[in-house]
C-alpha positions in Angstrom: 0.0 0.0 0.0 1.5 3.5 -0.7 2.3 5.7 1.9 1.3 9.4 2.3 3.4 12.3 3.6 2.5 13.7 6.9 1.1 17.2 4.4 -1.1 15.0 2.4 -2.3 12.3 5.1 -3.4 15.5 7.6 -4.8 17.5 4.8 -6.7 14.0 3.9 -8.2 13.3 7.5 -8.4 17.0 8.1 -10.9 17.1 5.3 -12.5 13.8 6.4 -13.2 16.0 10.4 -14.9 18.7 8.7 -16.9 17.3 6.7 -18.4 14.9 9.2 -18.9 18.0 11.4 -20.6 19.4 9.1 -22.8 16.4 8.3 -23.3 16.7 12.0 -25.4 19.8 11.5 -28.2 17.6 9.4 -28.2 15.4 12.9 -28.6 18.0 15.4 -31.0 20.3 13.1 -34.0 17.9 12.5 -33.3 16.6 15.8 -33.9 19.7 17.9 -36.9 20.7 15.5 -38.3 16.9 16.0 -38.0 16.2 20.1 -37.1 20.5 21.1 -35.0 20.7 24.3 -36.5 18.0 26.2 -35.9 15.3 23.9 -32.0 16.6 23.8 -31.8 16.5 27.1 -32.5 12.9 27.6 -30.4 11.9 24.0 -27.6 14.3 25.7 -28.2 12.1 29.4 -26.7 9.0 28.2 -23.8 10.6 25.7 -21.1 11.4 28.5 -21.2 7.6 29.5 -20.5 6.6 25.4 -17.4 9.7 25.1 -16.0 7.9 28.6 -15.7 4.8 26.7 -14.3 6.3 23.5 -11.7 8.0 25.5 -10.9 4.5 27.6 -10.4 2.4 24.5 -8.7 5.4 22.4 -5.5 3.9 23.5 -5.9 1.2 21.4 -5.9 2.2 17.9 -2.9 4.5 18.9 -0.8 1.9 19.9 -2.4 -0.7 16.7 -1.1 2.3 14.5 2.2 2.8 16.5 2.8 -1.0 16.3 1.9 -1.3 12.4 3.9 1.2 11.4 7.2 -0.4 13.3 6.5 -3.8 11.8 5.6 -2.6 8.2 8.7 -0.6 8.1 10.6 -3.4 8.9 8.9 -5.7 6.5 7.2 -7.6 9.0 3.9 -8.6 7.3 2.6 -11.3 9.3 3.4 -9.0 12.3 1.0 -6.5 10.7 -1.7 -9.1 10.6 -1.0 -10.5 14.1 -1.2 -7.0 15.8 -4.5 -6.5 13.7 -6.1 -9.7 15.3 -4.9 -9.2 18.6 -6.5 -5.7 18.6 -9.5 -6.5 16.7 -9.8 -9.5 19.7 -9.4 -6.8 22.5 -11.3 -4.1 21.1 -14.2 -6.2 20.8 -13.8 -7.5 24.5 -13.6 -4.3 25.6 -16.6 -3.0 23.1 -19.1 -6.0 24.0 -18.5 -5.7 27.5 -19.3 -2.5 27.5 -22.3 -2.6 26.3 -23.2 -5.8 28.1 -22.6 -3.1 31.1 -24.5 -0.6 30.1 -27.7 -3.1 29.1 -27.7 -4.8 32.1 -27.1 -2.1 34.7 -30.0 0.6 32.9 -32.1 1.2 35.5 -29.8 1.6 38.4 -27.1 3.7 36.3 -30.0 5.8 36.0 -31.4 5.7 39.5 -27.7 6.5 40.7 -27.4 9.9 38.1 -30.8 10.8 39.1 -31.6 10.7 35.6 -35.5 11.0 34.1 -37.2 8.0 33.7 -37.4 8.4 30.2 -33.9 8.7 29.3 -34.0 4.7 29.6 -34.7 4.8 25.9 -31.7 6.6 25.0 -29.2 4.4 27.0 -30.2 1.2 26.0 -29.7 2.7 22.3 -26.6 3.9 23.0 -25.4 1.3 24.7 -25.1 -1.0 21.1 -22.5 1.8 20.1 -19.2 0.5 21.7 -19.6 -2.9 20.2 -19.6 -1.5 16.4 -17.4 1.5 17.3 -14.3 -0.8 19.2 -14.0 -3.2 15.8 -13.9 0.0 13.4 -11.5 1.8 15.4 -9.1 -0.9 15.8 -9.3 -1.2 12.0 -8.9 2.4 11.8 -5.6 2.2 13.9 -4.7 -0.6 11.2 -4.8 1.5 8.1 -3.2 4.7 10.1 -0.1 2.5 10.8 0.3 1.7 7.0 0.3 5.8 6.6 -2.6 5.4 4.4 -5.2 7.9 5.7 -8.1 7.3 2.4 -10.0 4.5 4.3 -9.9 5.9 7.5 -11.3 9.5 6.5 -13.8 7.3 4.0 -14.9 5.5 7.4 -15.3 9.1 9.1 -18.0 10.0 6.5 -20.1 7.1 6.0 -20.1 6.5 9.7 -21.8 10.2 10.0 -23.8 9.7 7.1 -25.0 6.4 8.6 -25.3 8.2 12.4 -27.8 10.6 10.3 -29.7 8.8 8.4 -30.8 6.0 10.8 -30.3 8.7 13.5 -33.1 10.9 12.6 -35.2 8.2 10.3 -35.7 6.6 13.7 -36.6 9.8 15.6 -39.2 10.5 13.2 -40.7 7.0 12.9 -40.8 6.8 16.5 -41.7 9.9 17.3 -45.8 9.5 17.6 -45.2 7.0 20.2 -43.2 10.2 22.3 -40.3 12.2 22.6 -38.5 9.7 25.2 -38.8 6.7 22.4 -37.5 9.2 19.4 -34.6 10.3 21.3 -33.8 6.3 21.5 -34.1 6.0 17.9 -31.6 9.3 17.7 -29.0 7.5 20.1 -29.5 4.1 18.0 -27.7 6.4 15.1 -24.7 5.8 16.7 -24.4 1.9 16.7 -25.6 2.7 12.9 -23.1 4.4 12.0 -20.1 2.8 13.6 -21.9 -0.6 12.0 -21.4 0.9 8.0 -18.3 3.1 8.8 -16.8 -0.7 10.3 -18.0 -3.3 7.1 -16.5 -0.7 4.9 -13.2 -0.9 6.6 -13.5 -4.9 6.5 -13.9 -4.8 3.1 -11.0 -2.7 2.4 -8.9 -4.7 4.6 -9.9 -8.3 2.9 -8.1 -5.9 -0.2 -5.4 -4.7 1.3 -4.2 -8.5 3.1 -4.5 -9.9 -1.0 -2.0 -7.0 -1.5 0.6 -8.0 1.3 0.1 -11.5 0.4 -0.2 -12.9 3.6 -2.5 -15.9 4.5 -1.4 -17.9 7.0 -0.3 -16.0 10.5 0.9 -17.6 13.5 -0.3 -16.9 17.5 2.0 -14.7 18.8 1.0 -13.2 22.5 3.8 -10.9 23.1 1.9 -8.4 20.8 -1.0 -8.6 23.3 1.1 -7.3 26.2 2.9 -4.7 24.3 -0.6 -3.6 22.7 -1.3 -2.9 26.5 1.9 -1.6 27.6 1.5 1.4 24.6 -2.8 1.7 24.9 -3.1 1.9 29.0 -1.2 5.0 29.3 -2.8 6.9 25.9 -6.3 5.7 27.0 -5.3 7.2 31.1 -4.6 10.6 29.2 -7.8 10.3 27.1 -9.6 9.5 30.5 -7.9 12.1 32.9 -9.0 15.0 29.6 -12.8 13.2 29.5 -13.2 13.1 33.7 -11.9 16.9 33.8 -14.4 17.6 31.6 -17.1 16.0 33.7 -15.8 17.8 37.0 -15.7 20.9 35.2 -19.7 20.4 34.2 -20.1 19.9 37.8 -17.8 22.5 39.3 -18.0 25.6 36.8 -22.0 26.0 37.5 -21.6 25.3 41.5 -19.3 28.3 41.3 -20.9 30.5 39.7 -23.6 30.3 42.1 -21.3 31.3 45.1 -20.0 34.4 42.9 -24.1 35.1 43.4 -25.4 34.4 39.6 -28.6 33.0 39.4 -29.2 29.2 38.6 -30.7 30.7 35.3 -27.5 33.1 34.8 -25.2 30.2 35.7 -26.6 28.4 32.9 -26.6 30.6 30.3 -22.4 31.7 31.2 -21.6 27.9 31.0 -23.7 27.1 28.0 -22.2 30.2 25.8 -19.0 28.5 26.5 -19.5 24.6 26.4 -22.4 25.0 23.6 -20.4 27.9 21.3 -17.1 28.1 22.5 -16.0 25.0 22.5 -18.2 23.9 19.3 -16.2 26.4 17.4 -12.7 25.7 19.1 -13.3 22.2 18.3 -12.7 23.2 14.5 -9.4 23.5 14.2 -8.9 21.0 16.9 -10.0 18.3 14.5 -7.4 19.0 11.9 -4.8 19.0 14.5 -5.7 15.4 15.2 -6.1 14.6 12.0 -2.2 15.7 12.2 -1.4 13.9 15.0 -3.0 10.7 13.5 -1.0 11.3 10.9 1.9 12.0 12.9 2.1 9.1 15.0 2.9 5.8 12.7 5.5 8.3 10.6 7.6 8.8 13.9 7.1 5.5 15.0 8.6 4.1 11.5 11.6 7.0 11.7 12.5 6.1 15.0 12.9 2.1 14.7 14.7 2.4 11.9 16.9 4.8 13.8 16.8 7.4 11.8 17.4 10.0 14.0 17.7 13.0 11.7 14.5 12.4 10.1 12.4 12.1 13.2 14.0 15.7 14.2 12.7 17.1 10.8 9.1 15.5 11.1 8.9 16.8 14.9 10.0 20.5 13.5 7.9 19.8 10.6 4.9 19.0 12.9 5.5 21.9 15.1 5.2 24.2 12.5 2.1 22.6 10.9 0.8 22.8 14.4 1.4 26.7 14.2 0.0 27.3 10.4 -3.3 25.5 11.6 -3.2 27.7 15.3 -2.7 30.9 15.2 -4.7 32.2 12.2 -7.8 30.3 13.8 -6.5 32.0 17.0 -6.6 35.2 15.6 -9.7 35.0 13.3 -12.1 33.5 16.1 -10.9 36.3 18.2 -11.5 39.1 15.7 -14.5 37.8 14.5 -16.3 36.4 17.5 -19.2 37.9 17.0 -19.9 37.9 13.5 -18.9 33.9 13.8 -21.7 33.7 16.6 -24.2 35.7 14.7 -23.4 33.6 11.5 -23.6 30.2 13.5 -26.4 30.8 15.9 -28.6 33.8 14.6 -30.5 35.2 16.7 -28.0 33.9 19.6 -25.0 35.4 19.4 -24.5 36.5 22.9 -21.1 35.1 24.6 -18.4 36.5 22.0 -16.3 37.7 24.9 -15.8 34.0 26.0 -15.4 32.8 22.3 -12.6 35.6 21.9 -11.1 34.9 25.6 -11.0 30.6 25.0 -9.0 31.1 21.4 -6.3 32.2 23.5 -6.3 29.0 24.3 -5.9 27.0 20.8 -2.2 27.3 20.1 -1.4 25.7 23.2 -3.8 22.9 22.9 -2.7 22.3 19.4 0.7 22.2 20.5 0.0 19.6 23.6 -1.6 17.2 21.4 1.3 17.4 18.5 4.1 16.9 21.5 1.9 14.3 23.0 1.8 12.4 19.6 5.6 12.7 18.9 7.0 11.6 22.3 4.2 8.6 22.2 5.6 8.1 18.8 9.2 7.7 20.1 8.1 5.2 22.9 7.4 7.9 26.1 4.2 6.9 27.0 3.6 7.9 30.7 5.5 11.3 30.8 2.8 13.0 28.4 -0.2 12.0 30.5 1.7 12.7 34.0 2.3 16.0 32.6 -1.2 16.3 31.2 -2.6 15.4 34.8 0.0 18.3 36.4 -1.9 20.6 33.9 -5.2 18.9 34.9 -4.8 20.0 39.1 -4.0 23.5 37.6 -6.9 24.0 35.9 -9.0 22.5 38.7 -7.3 25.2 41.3 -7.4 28.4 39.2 -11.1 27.7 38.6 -11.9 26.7 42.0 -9.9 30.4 43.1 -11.2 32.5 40.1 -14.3 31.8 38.9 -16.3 32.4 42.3 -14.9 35.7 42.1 -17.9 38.0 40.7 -16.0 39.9 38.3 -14.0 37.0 37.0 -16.8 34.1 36.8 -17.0 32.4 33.8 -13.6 33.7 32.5 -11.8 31.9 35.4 -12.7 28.6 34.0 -11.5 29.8 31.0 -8.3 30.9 32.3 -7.8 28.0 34.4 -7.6 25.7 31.2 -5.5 27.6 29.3 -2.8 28.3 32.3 -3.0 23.8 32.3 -2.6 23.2 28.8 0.2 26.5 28.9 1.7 24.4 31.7 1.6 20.9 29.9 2.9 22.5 26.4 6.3 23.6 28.2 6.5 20.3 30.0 6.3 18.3 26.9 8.4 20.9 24.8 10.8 20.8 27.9 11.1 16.6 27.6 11.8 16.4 24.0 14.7 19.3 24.1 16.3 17.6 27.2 15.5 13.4 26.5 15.4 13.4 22.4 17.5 16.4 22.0 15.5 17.9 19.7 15.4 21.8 19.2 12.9 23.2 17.6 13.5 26.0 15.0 11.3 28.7 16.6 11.6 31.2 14.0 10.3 29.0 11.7 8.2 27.2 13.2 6.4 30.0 15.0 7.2 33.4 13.9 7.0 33.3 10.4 3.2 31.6 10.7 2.3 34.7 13.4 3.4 37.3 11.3 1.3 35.3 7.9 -1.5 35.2 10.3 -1.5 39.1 11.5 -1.5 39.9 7.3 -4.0 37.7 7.2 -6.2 38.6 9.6 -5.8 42.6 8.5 -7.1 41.8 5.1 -10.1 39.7 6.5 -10.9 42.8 9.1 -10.9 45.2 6.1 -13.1 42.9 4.2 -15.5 42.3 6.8 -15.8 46.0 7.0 -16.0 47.1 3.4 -18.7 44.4 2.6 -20.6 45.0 6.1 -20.8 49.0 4.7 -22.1 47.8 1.4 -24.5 45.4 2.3 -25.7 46.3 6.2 -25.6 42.5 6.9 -22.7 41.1 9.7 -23.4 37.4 8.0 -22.4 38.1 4.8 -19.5 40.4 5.4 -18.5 37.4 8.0 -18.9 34.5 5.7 -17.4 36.4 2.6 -14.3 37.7 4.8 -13.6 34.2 5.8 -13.3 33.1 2.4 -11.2 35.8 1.8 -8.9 34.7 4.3 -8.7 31.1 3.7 -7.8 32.4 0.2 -5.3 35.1 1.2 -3.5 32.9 3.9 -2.3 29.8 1.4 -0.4 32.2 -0.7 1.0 34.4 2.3 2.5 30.7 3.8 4.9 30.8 0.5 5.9 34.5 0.1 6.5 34.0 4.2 8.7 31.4 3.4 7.2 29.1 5.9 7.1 26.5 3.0 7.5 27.0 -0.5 5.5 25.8 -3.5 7.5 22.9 -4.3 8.0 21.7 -1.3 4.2 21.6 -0.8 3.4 20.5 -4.1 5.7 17.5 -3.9 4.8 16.5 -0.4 1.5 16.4 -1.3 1.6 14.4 -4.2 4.3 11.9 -3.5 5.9 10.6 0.0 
């Protein structure tokens, strides 16, 4: 199977994120028009419990991808196929047992949260999920390895598709027999989608083994216990980021409160930033792990093979890709906050001071997942998530401290996070100059893109303005000056020097 270059396999998956969030929108449309705010609610009840397992079992493609790579590189075929089974054999454990959990333990799960009765519909629903999802991913991690990223982001969008159209078919056949049994069919999308998005994979694989020739693979159960060794600590980092999240939910609102903000007030501070904020930092999030995806099996093959000089080019090359993808979202959702709100959510564009304060934020999260990747890549699995946790406490303490504080509030939180991921970034950055020796060209890497994205940005403010005085409407200047700006910044990235034309145009078209 050919391989991809890190350019093309992260523009590739990149792609593959936005598109499925944007296929998102034809779920969560119909769906909120179909069952309103209290069918949500009890479709939104059981969805923490599906993300905890993602982020348990995320270790496990990582380290299928990690493991791949090594082996392929080496020209260890049947290795390729014996890490596959083992992985396909755990994820399923771990996927079916799940589920089993969920199924069987409904009613007092529910009893425990203090959930509605009628969000019983939605967890049994969701509960089939893990059990389609585990299998697809570990096939995901399979393809990944071989630095091959067409499958995966294929997978990405027929899963969504799938997720919608069962998704909300369901809700609106079930919806005369009420709300609580549509947002069941909603949550069934799920299983649905990781069903279609996992017999596609299957099929390419059956492909793909004809290709490497291999038929007959030995048992071989050290791969088990090294498919542990790398996944536990990955999946602990996954879980500390998914529990924090969960505290924070809890904690954020309980402060507010005590900095005297109504429950009503409370609500509406931490839903402008977990409903808006987030949603739209998320963005460029997904194309940096599309890039870390891509990341991962490319180190791992460098660094077996010992080749030292190219895993300090790819880490320099990662950091700056990092940087061309963070700072002009950095500066773009902070300019345009409120135009993006207005554009997104009209009629609902309140919270553009939170938007503006949490893309402060998006370098330094960008750059914690890229580190995280390369040092997980070179075999440093636990110092990534100890520093991560370190981070983690920080974040907990500045909230707890600032946002009680009735000037600060909701900006504490937001503070909080960004002072732990500040704190993580150094400590990973730190690690890879002192254990790897690897010094990263910060001119290059970070300068150059800050001073494309400050052009950038200029042009798009004078475009948003110009069109805003000709046609009096904030959407169209916003979406027209975004444009703009995608347009303007691809050029700026050569006459900047941060890579030239053909440089790009060979990476992307050939390895």
């Amino acid at each position: 199977m050919k391989k991809q270059s890190l350019i093309k396999a992260t523009v590739i998956l990149g792609a593959a994120g936005i598109i499925s969030k944007f296929l998102g929108l034809f779920f969560r449309w119909p769906l909120q028009m179909l069952i309103g705010d209290e069918g949500v609610g009890y479709y939104q009840m059981s969805f923490p419990l599906y993300m905890f397992f993602i982020a348990a079992a995320s270790g496990i493609p990582v380290a299928v991808s990690k493991m791949v790579s090594e082996k392929n590189a080496v020209g260890d075929y049947e290795g390729v196929i014996q890490v596959l089974r083992k992985s396909v054999l755990l994820m399923f454990i771990l996927g079916t047992g799940f589920t089993a959990v969920l199924l069987a333990f409904s009613g007092p799960i529910i009893h425990f949260l203090k959930w509605d009765r009628k969000s019983y519909y939605s967890l049994i629903a969701i509960a089939f999920a893990p059990m389609f999802i585990s299998i697809m991913s570990a096939f995901r991690g399979f393809f990944q390895g071989l630095q091959n990223m067409n499958y995966t982001a294929v997978s990405q969008i027929i899963e969504q598709i799938g997720r919608v159209v069962v998704g909300v078919g369901l809700a609106y056949l079930l919806l005369p027999r009420g709300i609580e049994y549509s947002a069941g069919g909603a949550a069934l999308g799920a299983a649905a989608g990781g069903l279609f998005g996992g017999i596609y994979l299957i099929i390419k694989y059956i492909h793909v083994r004809k290709e490497i020739n291999v038929f007959k693979v030995s048992d071989n159960k050290d791969i088990l216990s090294r498919l542990l060794y790398i996944a536990i600590p990955v999946s602990l980092g996954a879980a500390v980021s998914s529990i924090m999240s969960l505290i924070d939910s809890a904690l954020v609102p309980q402060k507010l409160l005590e900095a005297g903000f109504t429950y009503k007030n409370a609500a509406i501070l931490y839903g402008q930033l977990t409903g808006k904020a987030f949603i739209l930092i998320n963005v460029p999030l997904t194309i940096s792990a599309a890039l870390c995806a891509s990341l991962m099996p490319i180190i791992a093959e460098c660094h077996i093979l010992n080749k030292n000089v190219d895993v300090m080019n790819k880490v320099d090359l990662s950091f700056k890709l990092s940087m061309v993808i963070a700072l002009p979202s950095m500066f773009g959702l902070y300019t345009l906050a409120y135009p993006i709100l207005d554009l997104i959510f009209p009629g609902q564009s309140a919270g553009s001071s939170i938007l503006q304060y949490s893309a402060l934020s998006i370098p330094f999260i960008i750059l914690v997942q890229t580190s995280t990747a390369v040092l997980q890549g070179v075999g440093h699995y636990i110092r990534p998530v100890f520093n991560l946790a370190l981070g983690c406490i920080v974040k907990v303490v500045i909230t707890l401290f600032l946002v009680p504080i009735p000037s600060v509030n909701i900006y504490g939180a937001i503070w909080g996070s960004a002072a732990g991921y500040i704190l993580t970034c150094v400590l990973n950055v730190i690690f890879l100059n002192k254990r790897l020796k690897i010094d990263i060209n910060y001119f290059q890497t970070m300068i150059k893109p800050a001073f494309a994205s400050i052009f950038m940005i200029a042009a798009v403010e004078i475009i948003y303005l110009y069109v805003y005085n000709y046609t009096v409407s904030s959407r169209i200047a916003c979406f027209l000056a975004i444009i703009s700006g995608l347009v303007i910044y691809v050029p700026l990235i050569v006459v900047f020097g941060i890579f030239n034309y053909n440089y790009l145009k060979n990476r992307f078209l050939r390895k």
